[in-house]
N, CA, C and O atoms as CSV, one atom per row, in Angstrom:
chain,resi,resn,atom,element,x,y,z
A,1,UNK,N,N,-121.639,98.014,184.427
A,1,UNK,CA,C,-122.869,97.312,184.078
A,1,UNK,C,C,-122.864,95.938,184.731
A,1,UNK,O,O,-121.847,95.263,184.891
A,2,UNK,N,N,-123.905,95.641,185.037
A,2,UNK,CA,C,-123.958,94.408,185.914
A,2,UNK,C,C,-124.534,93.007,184.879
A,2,UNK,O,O,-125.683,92.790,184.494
A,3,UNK,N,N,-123.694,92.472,184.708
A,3,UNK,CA,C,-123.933,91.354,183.718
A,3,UNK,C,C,-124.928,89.687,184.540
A,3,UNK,O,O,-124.534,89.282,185.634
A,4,UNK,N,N,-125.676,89.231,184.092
A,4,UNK,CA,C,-125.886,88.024,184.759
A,4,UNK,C,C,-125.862,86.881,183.830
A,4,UNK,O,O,-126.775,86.624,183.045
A,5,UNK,N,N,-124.863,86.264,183.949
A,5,UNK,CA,C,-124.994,85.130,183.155
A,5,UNK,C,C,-124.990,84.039,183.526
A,5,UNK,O,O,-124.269,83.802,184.495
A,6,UNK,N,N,-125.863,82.805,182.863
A,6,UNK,CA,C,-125.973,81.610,183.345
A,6,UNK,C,C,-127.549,81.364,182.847
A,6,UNK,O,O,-128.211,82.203,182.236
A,7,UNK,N,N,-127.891,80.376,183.139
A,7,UNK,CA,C,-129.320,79.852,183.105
A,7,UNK,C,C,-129.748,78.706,184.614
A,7,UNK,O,O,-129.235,77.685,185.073
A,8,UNK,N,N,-131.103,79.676,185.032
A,8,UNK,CA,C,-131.832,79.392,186.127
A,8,UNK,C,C,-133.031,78.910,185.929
A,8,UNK,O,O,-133.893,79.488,185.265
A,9,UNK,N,N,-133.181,77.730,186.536
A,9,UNK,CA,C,-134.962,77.537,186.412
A,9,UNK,C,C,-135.416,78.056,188.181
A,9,UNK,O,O,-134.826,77.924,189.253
A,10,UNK,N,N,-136.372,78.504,187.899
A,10,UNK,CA,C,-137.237,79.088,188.653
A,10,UNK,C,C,-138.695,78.704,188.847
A,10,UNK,O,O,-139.229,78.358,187.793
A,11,UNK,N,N,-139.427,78.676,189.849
A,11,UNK,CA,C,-140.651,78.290,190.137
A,11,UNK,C,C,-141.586,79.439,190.532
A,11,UNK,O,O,-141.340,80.161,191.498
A,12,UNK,N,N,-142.726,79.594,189.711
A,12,UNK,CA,C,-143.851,80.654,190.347
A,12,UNK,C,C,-144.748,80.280,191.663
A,12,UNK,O,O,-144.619,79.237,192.304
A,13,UNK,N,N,-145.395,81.004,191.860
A,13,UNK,CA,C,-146.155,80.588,192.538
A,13,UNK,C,C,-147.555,81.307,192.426
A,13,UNK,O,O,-147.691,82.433,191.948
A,14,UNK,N,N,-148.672,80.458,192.967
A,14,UNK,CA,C,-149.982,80.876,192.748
A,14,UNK,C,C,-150.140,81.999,192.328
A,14,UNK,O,O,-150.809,82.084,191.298
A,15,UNK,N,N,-149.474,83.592,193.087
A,15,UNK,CA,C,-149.733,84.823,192.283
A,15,UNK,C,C,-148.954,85.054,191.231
A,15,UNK,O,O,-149.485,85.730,190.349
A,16,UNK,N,N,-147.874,84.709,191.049
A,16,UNK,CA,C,-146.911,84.738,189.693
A,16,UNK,C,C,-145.894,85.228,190.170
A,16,UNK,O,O,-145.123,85.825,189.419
A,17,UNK,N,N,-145.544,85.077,191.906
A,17,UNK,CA,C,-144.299,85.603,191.841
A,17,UNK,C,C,-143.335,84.331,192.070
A,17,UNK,O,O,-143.647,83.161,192.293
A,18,UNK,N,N,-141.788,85.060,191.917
A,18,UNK,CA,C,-140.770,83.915,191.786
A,18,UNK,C,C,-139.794,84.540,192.968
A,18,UNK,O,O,-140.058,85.584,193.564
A,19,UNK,N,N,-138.520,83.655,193.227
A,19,UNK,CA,C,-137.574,84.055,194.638
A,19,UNK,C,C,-136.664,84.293,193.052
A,19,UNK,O,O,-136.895,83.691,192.003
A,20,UNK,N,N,-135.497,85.456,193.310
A,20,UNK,CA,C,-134.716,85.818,192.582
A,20,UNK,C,C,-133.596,84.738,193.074
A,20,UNK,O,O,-133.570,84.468,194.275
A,21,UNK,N,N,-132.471,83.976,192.002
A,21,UNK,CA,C,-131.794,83.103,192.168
A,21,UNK,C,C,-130.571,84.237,193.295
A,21,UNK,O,O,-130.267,85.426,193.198
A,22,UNK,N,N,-130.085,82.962,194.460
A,22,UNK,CA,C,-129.275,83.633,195.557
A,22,UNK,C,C,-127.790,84.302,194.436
A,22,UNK,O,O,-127.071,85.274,194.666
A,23,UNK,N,N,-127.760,83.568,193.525
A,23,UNK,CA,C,-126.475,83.746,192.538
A,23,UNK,C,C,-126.356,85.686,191.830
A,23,UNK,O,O,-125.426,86.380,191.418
A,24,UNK,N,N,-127.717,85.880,192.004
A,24,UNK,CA,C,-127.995,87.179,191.496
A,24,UNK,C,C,-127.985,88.227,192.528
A,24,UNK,O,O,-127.651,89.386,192.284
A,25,UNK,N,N,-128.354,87.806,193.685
A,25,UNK,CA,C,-128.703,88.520,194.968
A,25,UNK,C,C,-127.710,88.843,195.129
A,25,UNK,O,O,-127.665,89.862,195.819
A,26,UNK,N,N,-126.388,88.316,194.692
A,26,UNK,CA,C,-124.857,88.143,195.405
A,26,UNK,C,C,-124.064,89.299,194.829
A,26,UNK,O,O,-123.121,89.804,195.439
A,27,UNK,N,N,-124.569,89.798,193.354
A,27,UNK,CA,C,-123.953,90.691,192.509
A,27,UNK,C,C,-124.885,92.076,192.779
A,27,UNK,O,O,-124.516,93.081,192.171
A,28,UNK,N,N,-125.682,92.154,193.369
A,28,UNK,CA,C,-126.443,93.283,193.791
A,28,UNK,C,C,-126.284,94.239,195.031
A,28,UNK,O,O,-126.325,93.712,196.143
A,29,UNK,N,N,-126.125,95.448,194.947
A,29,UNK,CA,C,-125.916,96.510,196.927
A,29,UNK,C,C,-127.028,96.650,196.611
A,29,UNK,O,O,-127.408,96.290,195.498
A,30,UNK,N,N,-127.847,97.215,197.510
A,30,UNK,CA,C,-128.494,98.513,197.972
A,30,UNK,C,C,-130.172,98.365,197.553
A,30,UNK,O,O,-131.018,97.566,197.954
A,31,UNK,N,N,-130.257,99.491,196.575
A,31,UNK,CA,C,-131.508,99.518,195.919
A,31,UNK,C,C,-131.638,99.285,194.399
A,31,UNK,O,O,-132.543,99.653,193.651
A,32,UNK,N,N,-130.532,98.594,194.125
A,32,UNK,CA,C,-130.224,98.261,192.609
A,32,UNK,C,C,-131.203,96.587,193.196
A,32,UNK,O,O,-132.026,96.056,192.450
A,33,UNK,N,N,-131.003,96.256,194.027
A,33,UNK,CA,C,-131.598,95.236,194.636
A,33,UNK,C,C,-133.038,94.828,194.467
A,33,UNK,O,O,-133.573,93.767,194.788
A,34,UNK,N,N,-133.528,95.849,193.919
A,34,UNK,CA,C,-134.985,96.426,194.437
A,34,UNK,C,C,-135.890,96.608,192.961
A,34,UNK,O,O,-137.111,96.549,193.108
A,35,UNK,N,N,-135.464,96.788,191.800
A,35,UNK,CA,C,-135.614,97.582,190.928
A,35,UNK,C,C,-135.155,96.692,189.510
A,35,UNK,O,O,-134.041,96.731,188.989
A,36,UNK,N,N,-136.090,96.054,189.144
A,36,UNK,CA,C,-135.806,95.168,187.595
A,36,UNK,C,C,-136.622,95.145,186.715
A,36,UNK,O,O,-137.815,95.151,187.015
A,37,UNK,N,N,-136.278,95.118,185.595
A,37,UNK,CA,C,-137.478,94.893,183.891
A,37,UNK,C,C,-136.857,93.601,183.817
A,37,UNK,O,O,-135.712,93.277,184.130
A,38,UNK,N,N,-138.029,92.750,183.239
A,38,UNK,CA,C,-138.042,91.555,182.731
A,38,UNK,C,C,-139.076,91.807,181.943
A,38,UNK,O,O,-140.128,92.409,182.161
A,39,UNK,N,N,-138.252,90.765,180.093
A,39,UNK,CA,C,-138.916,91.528,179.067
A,39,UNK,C,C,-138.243,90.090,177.876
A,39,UNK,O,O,-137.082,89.758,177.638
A,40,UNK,N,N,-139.136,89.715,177.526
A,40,UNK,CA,C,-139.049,88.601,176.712
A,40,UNK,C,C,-137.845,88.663,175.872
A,40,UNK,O,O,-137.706,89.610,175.098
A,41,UNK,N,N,-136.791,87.553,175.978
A,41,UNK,CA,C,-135.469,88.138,175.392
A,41,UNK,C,C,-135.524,87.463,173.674
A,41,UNK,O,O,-136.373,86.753,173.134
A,42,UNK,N,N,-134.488,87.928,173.257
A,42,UNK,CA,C,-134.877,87.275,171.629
A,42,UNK,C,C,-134.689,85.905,171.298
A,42,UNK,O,O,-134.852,85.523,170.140
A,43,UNK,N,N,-134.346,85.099,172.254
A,43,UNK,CA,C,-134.547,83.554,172.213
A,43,UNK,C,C,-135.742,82.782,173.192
A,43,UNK,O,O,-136.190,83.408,174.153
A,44,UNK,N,N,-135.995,82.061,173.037
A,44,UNK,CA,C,-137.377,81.863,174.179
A,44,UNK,C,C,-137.084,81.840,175.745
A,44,UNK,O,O,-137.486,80.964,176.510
A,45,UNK,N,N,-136.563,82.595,175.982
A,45,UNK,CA,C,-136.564,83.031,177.581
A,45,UNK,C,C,-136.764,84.267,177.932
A,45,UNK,O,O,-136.791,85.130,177.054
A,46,UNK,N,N,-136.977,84.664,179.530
A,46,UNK,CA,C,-137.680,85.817,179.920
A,46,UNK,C,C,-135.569,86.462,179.790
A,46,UNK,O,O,-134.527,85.815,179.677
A,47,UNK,N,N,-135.817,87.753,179.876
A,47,UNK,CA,C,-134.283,88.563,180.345
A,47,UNK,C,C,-134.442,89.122,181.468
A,47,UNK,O,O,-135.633,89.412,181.589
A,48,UNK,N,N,-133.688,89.500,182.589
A,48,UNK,CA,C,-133.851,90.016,183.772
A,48,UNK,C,C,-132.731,91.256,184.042
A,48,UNK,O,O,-131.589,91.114,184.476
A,49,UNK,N,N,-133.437,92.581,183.633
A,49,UNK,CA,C,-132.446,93.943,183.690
A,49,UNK,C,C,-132.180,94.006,184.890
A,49,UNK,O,O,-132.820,93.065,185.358
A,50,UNK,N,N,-131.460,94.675,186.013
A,50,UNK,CA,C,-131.316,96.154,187.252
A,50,UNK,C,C,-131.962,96.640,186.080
A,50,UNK,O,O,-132.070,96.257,184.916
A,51,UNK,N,N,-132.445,97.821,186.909
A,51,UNK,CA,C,-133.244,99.211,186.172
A,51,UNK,C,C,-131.527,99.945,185.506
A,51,UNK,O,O,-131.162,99.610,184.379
A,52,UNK,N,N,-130.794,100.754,186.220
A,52,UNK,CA,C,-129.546,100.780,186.166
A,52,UNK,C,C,-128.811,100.105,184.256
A,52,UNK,O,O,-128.095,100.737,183.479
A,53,UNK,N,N,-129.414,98.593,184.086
A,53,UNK,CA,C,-128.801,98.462,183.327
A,53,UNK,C,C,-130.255,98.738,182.036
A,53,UNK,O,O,-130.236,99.018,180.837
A,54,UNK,N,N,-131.122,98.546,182.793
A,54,UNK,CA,C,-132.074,98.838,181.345
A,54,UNK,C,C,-132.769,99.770,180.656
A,54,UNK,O,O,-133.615,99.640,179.772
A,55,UNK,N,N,-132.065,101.225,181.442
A,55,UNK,CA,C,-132.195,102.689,180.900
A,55,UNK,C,C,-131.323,102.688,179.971
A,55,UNK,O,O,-132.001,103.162,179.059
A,56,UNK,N,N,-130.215,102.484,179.494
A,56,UNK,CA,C,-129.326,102.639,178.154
A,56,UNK,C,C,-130.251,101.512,177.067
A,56,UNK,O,O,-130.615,101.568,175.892
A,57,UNK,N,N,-130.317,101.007,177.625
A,57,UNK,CA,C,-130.946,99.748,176.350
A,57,UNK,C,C,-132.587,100.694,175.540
A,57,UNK,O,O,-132.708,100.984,174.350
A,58,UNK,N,N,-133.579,100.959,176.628
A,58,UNK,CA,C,-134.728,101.510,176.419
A,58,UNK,C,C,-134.379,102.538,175.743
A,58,UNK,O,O,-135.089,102.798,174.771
A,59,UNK,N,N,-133.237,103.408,176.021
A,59,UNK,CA,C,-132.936,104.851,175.739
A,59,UNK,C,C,-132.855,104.765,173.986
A,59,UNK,O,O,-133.365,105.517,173.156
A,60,UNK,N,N,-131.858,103.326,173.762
A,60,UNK,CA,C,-131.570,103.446,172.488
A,60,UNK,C,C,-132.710,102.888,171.753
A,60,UNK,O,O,-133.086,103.402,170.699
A,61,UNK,N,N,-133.227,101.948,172.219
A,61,UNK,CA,C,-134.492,101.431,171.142
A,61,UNK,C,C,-135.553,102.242,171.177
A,61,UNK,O,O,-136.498,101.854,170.490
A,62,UNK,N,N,-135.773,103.749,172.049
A,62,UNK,CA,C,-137.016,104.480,172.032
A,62,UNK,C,C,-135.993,105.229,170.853
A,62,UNK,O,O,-136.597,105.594,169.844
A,63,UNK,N,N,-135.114,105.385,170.869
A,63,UNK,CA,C,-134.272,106.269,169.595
A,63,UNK,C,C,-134.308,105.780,168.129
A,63,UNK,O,O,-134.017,106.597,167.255
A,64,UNK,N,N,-134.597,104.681,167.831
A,64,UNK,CA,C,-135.031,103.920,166.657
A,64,UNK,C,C,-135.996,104.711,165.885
A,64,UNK,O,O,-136.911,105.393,166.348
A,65,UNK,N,N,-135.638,104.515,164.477
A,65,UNK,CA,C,-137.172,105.291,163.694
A,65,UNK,C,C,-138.398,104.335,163.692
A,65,UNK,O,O,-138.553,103.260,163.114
A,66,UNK,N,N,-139.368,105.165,164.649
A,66,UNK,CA,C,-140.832,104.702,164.603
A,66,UNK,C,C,-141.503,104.535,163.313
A,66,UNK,O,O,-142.386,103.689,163.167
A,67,UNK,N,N,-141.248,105.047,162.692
A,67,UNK,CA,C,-141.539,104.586,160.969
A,67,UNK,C,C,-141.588,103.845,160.075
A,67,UNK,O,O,-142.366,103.683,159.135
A,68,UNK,N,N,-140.254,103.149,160.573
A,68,UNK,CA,C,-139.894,101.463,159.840
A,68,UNK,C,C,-140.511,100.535,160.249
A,68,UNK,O,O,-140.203,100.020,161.324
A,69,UNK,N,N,-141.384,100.150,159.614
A,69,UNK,CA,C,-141.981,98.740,159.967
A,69,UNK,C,C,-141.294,97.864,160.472
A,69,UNK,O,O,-141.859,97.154,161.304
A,70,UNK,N,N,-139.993,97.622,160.191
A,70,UNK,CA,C,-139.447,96.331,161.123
A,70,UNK,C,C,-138.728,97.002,162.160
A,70,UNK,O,O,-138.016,96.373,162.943
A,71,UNK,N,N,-138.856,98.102,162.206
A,71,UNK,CA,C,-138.171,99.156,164.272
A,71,UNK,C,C,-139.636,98.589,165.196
A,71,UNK,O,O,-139.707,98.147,166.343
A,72,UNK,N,N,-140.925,98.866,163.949
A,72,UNK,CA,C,-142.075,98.766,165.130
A,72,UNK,C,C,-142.054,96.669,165.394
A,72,UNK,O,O,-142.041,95.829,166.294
A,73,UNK,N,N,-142.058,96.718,164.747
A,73,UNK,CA,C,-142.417,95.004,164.606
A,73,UNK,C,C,-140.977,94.964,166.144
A,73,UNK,O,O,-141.433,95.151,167.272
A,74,UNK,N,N,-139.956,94.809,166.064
A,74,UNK,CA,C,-138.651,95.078,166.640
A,74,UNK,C,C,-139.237,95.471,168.037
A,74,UNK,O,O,-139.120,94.694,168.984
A,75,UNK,N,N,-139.846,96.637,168.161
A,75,UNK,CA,C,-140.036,97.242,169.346
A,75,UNK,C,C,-141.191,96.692,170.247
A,75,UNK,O,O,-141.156,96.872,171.465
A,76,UNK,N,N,-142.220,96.017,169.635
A,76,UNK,CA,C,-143.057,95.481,170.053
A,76,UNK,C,C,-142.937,94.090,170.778
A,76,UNK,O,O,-143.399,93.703,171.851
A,77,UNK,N,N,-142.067,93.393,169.714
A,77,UNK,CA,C,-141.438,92.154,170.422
A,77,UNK,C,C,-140.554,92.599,171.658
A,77,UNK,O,O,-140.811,92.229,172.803
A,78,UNK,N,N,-139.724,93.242,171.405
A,78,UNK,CA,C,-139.018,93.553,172.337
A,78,UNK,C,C,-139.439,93.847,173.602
A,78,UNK,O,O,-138.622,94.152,174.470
């Protein structure tokens, strides 16, 4: 699993896109390169998956009971 840790500020631009920090580029081959979810993390910052790492995560929170009010509340934020 490809971990990224640290904190980056980053700049958008007019359409909303951003340059991925070179620090991240460095831990990436191929087409893992290519391929990310970014998804509001549970403290006030954005999180930045590989796809790679954010199929186990999705896998388990689509596995949650849809029933419980605080899985949906949970899943929605998430």
């Amino acid at each position: 699993m490809i971990g990224f840790l640290g904190e980056y500020e980053v700049t958008m631009d007019a359409k909303g896109r951003f340059l991925l920090p070179a620090a991240f580029k460095k831990q990436l081959a191929g087409d893992a390169a290519n391929q990310f979810v970014i998804n509001r993390g549970i403290e006030t910052c954005l999180s930045l998956y590989p796809m790679q790492s954010w199929e186990p995560i999705f896998t388990q929170v689509s596995m949650l009971n849809e029933f419980d009010p605080k899985v949906r509340q949970f899943r929605r934020y998430f």
